[in-house]
C-alpha distance (Angstrom), angle and dihedral (degrees) to the residues before:
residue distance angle dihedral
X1 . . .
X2 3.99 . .
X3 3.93 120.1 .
X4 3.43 101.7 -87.5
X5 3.80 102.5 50.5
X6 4.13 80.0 50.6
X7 4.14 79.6 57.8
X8 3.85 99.8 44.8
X9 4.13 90.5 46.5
X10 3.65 96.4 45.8
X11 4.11 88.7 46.5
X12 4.31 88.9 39.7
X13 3.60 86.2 57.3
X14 3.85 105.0 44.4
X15 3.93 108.8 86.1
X16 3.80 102.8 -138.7
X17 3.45 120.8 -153.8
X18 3.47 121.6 -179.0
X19 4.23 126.8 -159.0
X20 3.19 121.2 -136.9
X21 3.86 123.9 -152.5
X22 3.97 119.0 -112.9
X23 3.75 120.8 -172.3
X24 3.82 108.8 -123.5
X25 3.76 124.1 -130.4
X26 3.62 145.0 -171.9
X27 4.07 115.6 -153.4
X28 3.79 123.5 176.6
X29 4.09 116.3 -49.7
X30 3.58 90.2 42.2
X31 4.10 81.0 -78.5
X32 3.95 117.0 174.5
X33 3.25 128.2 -139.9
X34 3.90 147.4 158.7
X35 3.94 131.6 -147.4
X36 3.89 116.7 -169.0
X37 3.70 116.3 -104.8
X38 4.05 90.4 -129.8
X39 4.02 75.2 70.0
X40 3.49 105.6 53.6
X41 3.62 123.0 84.2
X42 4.19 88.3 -174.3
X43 3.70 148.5 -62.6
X44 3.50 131.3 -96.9
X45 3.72 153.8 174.4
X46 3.55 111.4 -131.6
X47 3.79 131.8 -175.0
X48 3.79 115.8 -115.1
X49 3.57 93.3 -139.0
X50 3.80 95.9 55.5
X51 4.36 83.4 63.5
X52 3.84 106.1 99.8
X53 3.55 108.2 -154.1
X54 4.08 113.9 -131.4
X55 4.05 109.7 -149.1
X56 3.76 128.9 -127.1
X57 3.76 84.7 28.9
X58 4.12 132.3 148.7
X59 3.77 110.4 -100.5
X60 3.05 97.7 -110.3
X61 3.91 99.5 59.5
X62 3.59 103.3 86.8
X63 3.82 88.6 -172.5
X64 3.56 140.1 -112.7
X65 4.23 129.0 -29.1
X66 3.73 126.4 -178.4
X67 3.83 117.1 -121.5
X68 3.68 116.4 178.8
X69 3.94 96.5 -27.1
X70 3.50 90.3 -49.7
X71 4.01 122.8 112.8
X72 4.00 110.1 -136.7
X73 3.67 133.0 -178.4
X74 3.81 114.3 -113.6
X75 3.76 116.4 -161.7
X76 4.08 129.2 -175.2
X77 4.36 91.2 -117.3
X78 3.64 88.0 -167.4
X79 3.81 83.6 60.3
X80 3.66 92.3 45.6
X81 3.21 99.6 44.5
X82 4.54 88.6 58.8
X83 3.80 90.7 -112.4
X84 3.50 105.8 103.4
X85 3.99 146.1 -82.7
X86 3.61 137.7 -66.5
X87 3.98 124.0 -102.1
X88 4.16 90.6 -130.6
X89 4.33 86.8 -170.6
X90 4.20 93.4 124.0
X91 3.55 132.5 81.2
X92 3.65 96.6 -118.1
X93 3.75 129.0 23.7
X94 3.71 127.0 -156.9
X95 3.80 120.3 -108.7
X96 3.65 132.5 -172.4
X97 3.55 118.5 -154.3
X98 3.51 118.7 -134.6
X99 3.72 123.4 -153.3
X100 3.93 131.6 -167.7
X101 3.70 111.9 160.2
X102 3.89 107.0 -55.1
X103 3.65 94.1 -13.9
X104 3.99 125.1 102.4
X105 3.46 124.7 179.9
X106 3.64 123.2 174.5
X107 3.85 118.2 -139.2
X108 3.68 123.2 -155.3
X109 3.92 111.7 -139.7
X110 3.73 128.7 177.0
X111 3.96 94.9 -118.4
X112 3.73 134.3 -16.7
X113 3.58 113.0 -129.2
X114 3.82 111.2 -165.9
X115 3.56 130.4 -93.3
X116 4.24 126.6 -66.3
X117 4.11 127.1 -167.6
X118 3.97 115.1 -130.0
X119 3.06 128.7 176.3
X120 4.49 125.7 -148.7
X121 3.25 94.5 -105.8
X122 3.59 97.8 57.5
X123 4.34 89.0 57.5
X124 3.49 112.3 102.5
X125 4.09 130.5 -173.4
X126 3.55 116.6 -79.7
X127 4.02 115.8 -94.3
X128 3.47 127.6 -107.1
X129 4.01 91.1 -120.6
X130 3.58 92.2 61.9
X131 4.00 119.4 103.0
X132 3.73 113.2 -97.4
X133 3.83 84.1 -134.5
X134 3.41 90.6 74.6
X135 3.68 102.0 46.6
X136 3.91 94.4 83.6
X137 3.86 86.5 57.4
X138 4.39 101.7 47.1
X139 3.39 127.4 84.6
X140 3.98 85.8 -169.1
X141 4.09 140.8 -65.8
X142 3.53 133.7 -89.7
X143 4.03 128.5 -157.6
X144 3.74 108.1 -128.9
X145 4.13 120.1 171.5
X146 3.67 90.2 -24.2
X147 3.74 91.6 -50.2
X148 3.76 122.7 117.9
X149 4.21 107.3 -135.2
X150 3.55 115.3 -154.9
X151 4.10 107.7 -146.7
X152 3.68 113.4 -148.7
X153 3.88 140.7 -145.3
X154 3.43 107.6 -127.6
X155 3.77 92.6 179.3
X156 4.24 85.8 51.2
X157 3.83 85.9 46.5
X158 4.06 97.5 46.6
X159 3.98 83.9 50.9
X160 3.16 94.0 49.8
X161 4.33 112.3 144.8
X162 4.38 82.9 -125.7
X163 4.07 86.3 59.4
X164 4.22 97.8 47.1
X165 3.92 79.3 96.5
């Protein structure tokens, strides 16, 4: 056997498994959940008085915000997910920025935790527990120091019937 068929077996016969990096967030309820990085365009702080309210709106639009001269709809995704509203008492609320192609949506959350690697096989079906609200919007869970992580569809989220504006 010459050196590289000794390469190409070793490499054939080494499963590789790759993790991929989530950003992990905290939404009302003290609720976990993770968004792929692919997804997410950044994360910011953003003053609550900079939001400009649109009327005659779904709840869960909060309204407009200016990022970089560019106007972007900012929704409440606990509230769009069916699981609640936002507490908007701070100065500044975190928002993830959601990208799919041209689109960018930014998502108030109620903290932004950092960022964790998972792998597939460590996503497991949904629980029964969970609101069916939700289940539109996961692409499974994941058990993480004791802590159930929900992991969300950004594409499901940006297409959202509440976004069709």
């Amino acid at each position: 056997m010459n050196r590289s068929s000794l390469l190409t077996a070793s490499i054939t016969r080494t499963p590789i498994t790759l993790d991929v990096g989530y950003l992990r967030v905290t939404l009302p309820h003290q609720i976990q959940a993770v968004l792929p990085m692919s997804s997410v365009q950044e994360v910011i702080a953003h003053p609550i008085h900079h939001i400009t309210a649109i009327p005659n709106m779904p709840v869960s639009v909060l309204g407009l915000m200016n990022r970089r001269s560019q106007l972007l709809w900012l929704v409440d995704l606990a509230n769009l997910l069916g699981i609640g509203g936002l507490e908007l008492n701070s100065q500044t609320q975190s928002i993830v920025i959601l990208k799919h192609n041209s689109l960018l949506v930014g998502c108030a959350v109620s903290a932004v935790e950092g960022m964790v690697q998972l792998t597939p096989d460590e996503f497991q079906a949904v629980p029964n527990h969970v609101p069916s609200s939700l289940l539109p919007y996961l692409r499974g869970c994941v058990v993480r120091e004791e802590n159930l992580l929900l992991i969300l569809n950004p594409n499901a989220i940006l297409q959202s019937p509440v976004l069709q504006l």
